[in-house]
N, C-alpha and C positions, 0 to 999 in steps of 0.2 A: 302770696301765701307761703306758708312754709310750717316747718316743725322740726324737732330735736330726736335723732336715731341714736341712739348710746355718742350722746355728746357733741354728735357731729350734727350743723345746720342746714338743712335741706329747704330749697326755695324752689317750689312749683309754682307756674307759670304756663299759660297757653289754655288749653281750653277744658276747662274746670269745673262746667258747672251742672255735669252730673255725677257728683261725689264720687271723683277721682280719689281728690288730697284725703278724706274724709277714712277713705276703707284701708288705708296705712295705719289706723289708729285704731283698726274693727282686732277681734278675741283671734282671729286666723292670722292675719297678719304678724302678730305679738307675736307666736308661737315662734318664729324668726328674726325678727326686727329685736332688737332691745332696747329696752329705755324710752318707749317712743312718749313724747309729749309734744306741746304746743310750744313753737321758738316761732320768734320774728327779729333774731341776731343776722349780722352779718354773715353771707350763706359761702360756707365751704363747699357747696355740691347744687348746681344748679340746673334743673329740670325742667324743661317745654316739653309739653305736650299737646298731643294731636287725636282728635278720635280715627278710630281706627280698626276693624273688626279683628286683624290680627297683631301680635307683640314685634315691634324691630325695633331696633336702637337705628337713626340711620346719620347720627352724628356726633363726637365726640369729641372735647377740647380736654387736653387734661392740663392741669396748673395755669390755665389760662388768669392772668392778675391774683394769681394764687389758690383760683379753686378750679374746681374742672365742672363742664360745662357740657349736657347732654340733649337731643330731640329726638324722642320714644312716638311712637304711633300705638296707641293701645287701648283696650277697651277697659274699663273699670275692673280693679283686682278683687277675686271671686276668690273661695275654696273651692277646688273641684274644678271650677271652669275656667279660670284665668290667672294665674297663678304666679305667672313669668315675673311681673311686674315688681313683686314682692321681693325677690330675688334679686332682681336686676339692683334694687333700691338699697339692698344688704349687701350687695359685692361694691356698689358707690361707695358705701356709708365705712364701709370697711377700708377701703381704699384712703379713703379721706384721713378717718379715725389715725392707722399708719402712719399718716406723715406728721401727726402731732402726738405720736408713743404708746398708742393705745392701739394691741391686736385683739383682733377678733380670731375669737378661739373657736372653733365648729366641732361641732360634734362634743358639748361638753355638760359640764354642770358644774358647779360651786356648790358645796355644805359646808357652814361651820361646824365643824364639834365642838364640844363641853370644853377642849382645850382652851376655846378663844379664835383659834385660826384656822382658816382655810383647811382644806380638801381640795384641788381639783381632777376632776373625773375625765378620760376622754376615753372617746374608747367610738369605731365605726357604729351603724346603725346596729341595732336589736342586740346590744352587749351589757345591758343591766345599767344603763345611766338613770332612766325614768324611775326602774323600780331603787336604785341607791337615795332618791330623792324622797319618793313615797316612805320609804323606812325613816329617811330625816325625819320629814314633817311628823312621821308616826310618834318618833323619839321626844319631838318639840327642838329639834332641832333648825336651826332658818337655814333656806335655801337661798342661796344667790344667784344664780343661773339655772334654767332649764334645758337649753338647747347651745346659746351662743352664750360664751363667756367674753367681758374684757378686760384683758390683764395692763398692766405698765410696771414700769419695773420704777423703784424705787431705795435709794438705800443699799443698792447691788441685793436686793430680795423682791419676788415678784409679788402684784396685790392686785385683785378683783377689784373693780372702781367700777361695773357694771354686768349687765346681761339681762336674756330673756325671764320673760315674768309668768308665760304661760305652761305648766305644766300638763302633759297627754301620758299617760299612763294604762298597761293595760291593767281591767280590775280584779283579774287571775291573782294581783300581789295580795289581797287582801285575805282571800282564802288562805293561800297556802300558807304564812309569815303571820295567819293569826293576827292581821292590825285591822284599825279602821281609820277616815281620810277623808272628811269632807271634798264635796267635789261642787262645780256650779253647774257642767253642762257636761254631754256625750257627744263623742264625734258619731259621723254615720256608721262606722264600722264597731261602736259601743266602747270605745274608749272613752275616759274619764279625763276631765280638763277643772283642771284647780289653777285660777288665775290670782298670782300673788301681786296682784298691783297694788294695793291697799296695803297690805303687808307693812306697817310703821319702824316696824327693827328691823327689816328688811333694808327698807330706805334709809335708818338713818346708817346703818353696817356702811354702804355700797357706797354714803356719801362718805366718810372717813376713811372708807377703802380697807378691805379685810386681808392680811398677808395670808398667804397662802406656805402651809405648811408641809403638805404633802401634793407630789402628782400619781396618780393612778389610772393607766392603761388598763379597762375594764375586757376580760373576756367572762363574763360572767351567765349564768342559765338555771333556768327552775329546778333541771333532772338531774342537779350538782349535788352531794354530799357535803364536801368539807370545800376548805381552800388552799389555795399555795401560792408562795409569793417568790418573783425572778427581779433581783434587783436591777434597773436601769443605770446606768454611769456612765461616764465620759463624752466622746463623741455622738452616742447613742439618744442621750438625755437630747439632746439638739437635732439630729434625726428625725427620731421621735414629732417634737413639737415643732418642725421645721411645715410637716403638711398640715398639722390642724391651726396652725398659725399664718400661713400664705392661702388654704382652701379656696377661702370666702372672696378674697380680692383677685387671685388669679383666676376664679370663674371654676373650681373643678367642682363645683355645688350645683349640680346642672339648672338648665331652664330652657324653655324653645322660644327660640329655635337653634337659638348657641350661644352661650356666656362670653361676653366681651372679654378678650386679650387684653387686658391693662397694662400701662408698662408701670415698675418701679422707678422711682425717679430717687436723688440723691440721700432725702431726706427719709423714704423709704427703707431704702437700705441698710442706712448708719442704724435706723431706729429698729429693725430686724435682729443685725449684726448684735446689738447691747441684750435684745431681748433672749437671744439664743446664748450666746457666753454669759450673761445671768443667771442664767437653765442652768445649761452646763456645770457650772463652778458652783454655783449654791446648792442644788439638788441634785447633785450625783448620790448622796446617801437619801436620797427622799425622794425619789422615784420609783415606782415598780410595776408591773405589769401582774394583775392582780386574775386569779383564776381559781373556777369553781361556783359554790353556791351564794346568789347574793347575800344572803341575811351572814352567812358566815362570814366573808369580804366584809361587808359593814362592820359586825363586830368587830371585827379583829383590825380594822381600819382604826374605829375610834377609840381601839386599845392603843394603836400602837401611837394616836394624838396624844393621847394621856402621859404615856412615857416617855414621848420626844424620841425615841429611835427602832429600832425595830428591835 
């Protein structure tokens, strides 16, 4: 059995047959995972599984006949109760993804604006990524990622060619920013989850692959005023994107009982190496680390799309 994580083929194997493979494809899982559908391709990333009341990895082949090759002991991936698994399967997928050009960005989001091109957001947890997306959607703007971005470089310019489809938001954005946002379900803590999988302009953007025009390092917060903008350039630009670009594969995305040390292997690193002097040399003027009040950031985000420079 198997299926497709942001392009990469995952083949589960071993012991299956209480909707293991099945909760990789449930509305919790998404929130992490991108792109997940049904593949039965040649598998880049190969998974045996064992039942097992608690999570361990306790073997690992990597580039074995060219994919890597793992046996998990685990019980079925839950929200709240079981969670590891999920994780373990996005630092794979990520890994894999890597050695064929495509990073996996954490901590991100993608919006188009009205220019045509890309946005990408990064920014640590509770820094105004969620609420930059809800104001898209508000705008009718499409969103390309909610959590996990994947970029590839193209053209010596870089382009989202995927990501997460599940948005969680808290629903404080609505009051304050005066929007409204259809939603489908609530998490237990009363967050809002708007799943854009159905999303048709969505899909067809992420298949053509959207260039991305600007990057923005979000420190962003409700009890802001205005905003102010710190350009990023040079070595920084690559700094910068050097952690939310390794996060996910090197394991610093935690899980218990401890994220696998993966190693880089050649093809890894050549494909790193283009994607950071990409960064670097193309958005040194289109970088910046963005601070203050969300709605004002947005604004003046999609002003500064409009105009091509700051």
């Amino acid at each position: 059995m198997g299926m497709r994580i942001g392009g990469v083929n995952v083949h589960f194997k071993g012991e299956l047959d209480d909707g293991f493979e099945e909760a990789f494809n449930g509305l919790f899982a998404r929130r992490y995972l991108p792109d997940v559908e049904e593949g039965s391709e040649e598998p880049h990333v190969v998974v045996e599984r064992f039942k097992g009341d608690e999570f361990r990895v306790f073997s690992a082949a990597y580039d074995h006949l060219g994919r890597d090759e793992y046996k998990i002991e685990s019980r079925v991936p839950s929200a709240y109760g079981n969670e590891a698994p999920i994780f373990f399967i996005l630092q794979t997928a990520a890994r894999a993804a890597a050695k064929a050009g495509r990073m996996f960005i954490t901590d991100s989001v993608g919006v188009v604006t009205p220019s045509g091109k890309a946005v990408l957001f990064v920014g640590y947890p509770h820094t105004g990524k969620s609420t930059m997306s809800v104001l898209a959607l508000a705008s009718g703007m499409p969103v390309l990622s909610t959590e996990n971005t994947i970029v590839e470089v193209r053209d010596e310019r870089l382009y989202i060619v995927g990501g997460t489809e599940v948005l969680v938001y808290d629903p404080r954005v609505e009051g304050i920013y005066d929007i409204e946002v259809p939603y489908d379900e609530q998490t237990r803590s009363g967050y809002r989850i708007k799943d854009l999988r159905n999303d048709s302009k969505r899909k067809k953007l992420l298949k053509q692959g959207v260039e991305i025009d600007m990057m923005v390092v979000l420190h962003s917060a409700f009890n802001c005023m205005e905003a102010s903008f710190s350009r990023i350039r040079g070595r920084k630009v690559g700094k910068t994107l050097w952690y939310f670009s390794t996060a996910l594969m090197k394991g610093l995305d935690y899980y218990e009982p401890m994220p696998l040390h993966v190693p880089m292997n050649d093809e890894i690193v050549s494909n790193l190496h283009l994607f950071l002097e990409t960064a670097s040399s193309a958005y040194s003027d289109r970088m910046f680390e963005a601070f203050g009040n969300h709605k004002a950031v947005f604004d003046r985000i999609v002003e500064m799309g409009l105009a091509g420079k700051e």
